[in-house]
N, C-alpha and C positions, 0 to 999 in steps of 0.2 A: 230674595224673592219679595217682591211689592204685588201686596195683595188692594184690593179693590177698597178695601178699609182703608190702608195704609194710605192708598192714593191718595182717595176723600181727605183724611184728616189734613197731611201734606199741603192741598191745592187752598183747604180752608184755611192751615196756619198763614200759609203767603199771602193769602189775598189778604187778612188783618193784618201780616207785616207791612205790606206795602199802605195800607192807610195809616198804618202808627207813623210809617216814615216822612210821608207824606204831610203829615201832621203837626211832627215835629223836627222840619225840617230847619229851624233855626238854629245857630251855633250853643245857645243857651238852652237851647233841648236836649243837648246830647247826652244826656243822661237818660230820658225818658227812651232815647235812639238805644240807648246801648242796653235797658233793660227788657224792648222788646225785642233783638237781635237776639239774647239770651232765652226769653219766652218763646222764640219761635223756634228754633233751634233744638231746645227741652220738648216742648209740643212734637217736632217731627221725629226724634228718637223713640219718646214714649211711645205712639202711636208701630215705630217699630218692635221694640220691646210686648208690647200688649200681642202684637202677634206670632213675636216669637214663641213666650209663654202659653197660647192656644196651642201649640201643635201640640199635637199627642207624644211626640216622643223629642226630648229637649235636645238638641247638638250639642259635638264637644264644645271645651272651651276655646281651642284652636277657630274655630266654625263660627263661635258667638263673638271673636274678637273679629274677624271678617264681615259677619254681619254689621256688627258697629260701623265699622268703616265704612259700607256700605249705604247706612243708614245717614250720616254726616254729609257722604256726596249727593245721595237724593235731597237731602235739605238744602246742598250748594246749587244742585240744579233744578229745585223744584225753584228759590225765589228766584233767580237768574237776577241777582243783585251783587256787585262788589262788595259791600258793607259786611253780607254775610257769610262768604269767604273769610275776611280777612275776622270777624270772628269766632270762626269756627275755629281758628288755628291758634285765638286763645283762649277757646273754654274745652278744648280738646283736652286734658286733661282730666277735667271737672264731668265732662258727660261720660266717659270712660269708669273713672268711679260709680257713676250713679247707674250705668248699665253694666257693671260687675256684681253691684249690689243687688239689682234686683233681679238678676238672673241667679246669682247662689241665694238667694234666699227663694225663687220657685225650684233649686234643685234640692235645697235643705227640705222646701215643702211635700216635695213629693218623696223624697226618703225617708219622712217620717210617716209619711201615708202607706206608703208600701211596707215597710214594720210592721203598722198596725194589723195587717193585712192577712188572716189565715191562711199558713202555705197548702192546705189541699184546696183551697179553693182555687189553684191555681197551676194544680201539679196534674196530668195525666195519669193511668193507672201505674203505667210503665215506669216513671218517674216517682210515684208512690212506690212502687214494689223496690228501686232502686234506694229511694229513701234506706226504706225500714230494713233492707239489707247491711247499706252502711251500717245503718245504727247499731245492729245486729254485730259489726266483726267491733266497731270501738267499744262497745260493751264489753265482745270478750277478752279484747285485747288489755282492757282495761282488770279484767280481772284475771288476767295471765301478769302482769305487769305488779299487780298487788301482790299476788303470790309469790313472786320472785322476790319480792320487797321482805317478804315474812321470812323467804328461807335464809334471803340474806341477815337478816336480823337474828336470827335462831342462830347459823355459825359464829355471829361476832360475840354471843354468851359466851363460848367458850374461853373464847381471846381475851373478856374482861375480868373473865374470874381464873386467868392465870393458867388454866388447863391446853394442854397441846391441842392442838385440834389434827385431825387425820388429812393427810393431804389427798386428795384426789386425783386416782392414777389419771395420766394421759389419756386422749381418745387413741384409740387403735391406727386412727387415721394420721394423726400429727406423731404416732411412736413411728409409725414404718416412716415418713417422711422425714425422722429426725437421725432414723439411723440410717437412711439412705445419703444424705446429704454427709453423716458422719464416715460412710463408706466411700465416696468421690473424694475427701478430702485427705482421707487416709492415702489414698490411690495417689493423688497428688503431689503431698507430702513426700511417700517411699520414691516417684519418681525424680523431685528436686533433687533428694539425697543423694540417689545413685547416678545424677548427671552435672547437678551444680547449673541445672537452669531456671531461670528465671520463668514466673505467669507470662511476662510479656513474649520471650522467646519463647514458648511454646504455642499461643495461639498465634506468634507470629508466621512460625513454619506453616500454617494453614493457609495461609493467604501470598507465599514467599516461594516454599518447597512444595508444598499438598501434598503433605505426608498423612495429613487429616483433613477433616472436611468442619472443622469449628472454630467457624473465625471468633474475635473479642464479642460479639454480643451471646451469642450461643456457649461461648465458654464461661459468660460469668452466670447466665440462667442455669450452665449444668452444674457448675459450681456451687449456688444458693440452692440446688433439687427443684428447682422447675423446670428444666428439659429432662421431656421422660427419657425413660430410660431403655424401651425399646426403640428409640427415636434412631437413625441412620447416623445423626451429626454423633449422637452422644455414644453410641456404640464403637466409631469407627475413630474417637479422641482415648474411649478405654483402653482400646486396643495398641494405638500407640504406647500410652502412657503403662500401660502394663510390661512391654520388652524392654521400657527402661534404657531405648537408645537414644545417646543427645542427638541433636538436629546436625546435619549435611554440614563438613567444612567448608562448604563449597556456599554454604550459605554467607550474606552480607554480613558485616558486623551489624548487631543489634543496640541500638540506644538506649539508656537502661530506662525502666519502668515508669 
């Protein structure tokens, strides 16, 4: 975006480019040529720069290296001269750095101004009330977490001065699920024995004969006690495996597990 400043400064740097060139237009001047090529070049960036730094609200860095670019081609079309093309394409490097520079140094600036910056003076009620809420559960979480720190310290006394320490029954909830899981396996177990089959040929009959209805994923979740137990699949694999009849001759040979 070329603002009206931008323009001005732009139309001013060319018009002294073209009398520095014009000036020094002897082979023995080329030097004075190439440090006002560089001068105009610096002038029509900064002059971009100055304006990027006024907006209120700075763009990414994706944005600000576009801009750059932007800003190099208004200088190639603002002097509509060959000389300054060709170098642009060697101080392209050099102006890049120095418009990295002072763009993280206006974002460094304004990071440290917004720091400084009281956060109610900037927060709505709604946002204040969401504040002091926050603050309110990491407090007590904070001191739920301390306290857990103390009781775990209090048990390890006993452990260092030698004393047994009492173990802590189960929750109610992981004993029924420990001995549910120990009950399907038992179930499984007596039925190997009394057939001589294999995990795999049994949920194979599921998907083979549909003597059951628990193929391999559902047989290894009833297996580990995560398919309930009122469930259809899981009911209707007990009840097999309970009459403890091996699977249909008639079934394929099975490839072992």
């Amino acid at each position: 975006m070329v603002t009206p400043a931008v323009e001005a400064a732009a139309a001013e740097a060319a018009f002294w480019l073209h009398d520095e060139l014009r000036r020094n237009s002897g082979w023995l001047r080329r030097k004075w040529r190439e440090r006002a090529l560089r001068r105009y070049l610096a002038s029509v960036v900064k002059a971009h720069l100055d304006a990027l730094i006024a907006e209120p609200f700075l763009p990414g860095e994706q944005e600000a290296e576009e801009r750059l670019a932007a800003a190099i081609e208004h200088a190639i079309q603002e002097a509509a001269h060959p000389d300054v093309e060709a170098a642009a394409a060697r101080y392209d490097a050099e102006l890049a750095r120095w418009w990295r520079a002072g763009y993280k140094l206006e974002l460094a600036r304004r990071w440290a101004e917004w720091m400084r910056m009281p956060i109610h003076s900037c927060m709505t009620p709604e946002a204040d009330a969401y504040d002091q809420q926050a603050r309110a559960e990491w407090e007590e979480l904070a001191r739920r977490r301390e306290a857990e720190r103390e009781q775990e310290a209090e048990r390890a006394v006993p452990a260092e001065r030698g004393e047994a320490e009492v173990a802590e029954p189960p929750a109610e909830g992981e004993a029924s699920k420990a001995a549910e899981v120990e009950r399907r396996r038992r179930l499984l177990r007596e039925y190997i024995e009394a057939t001589g089959c294999s995990e795999y040929q049994i949920y194979e009959t599921a998907t083979k004969l549909k003597l059951h209805s628990c193929y391999k994923p559902q047989f290894r979740e009833w297996k580990n006690g995560k398919l309930p137990a009122d469930s259809v699949t899981a009911q209707s694999l007990e009840r097999f495996l309970a009459e403890k009849k091996p699977p249909s001759a008639k079934k394929s040979k099975s490839s072992p597990r």
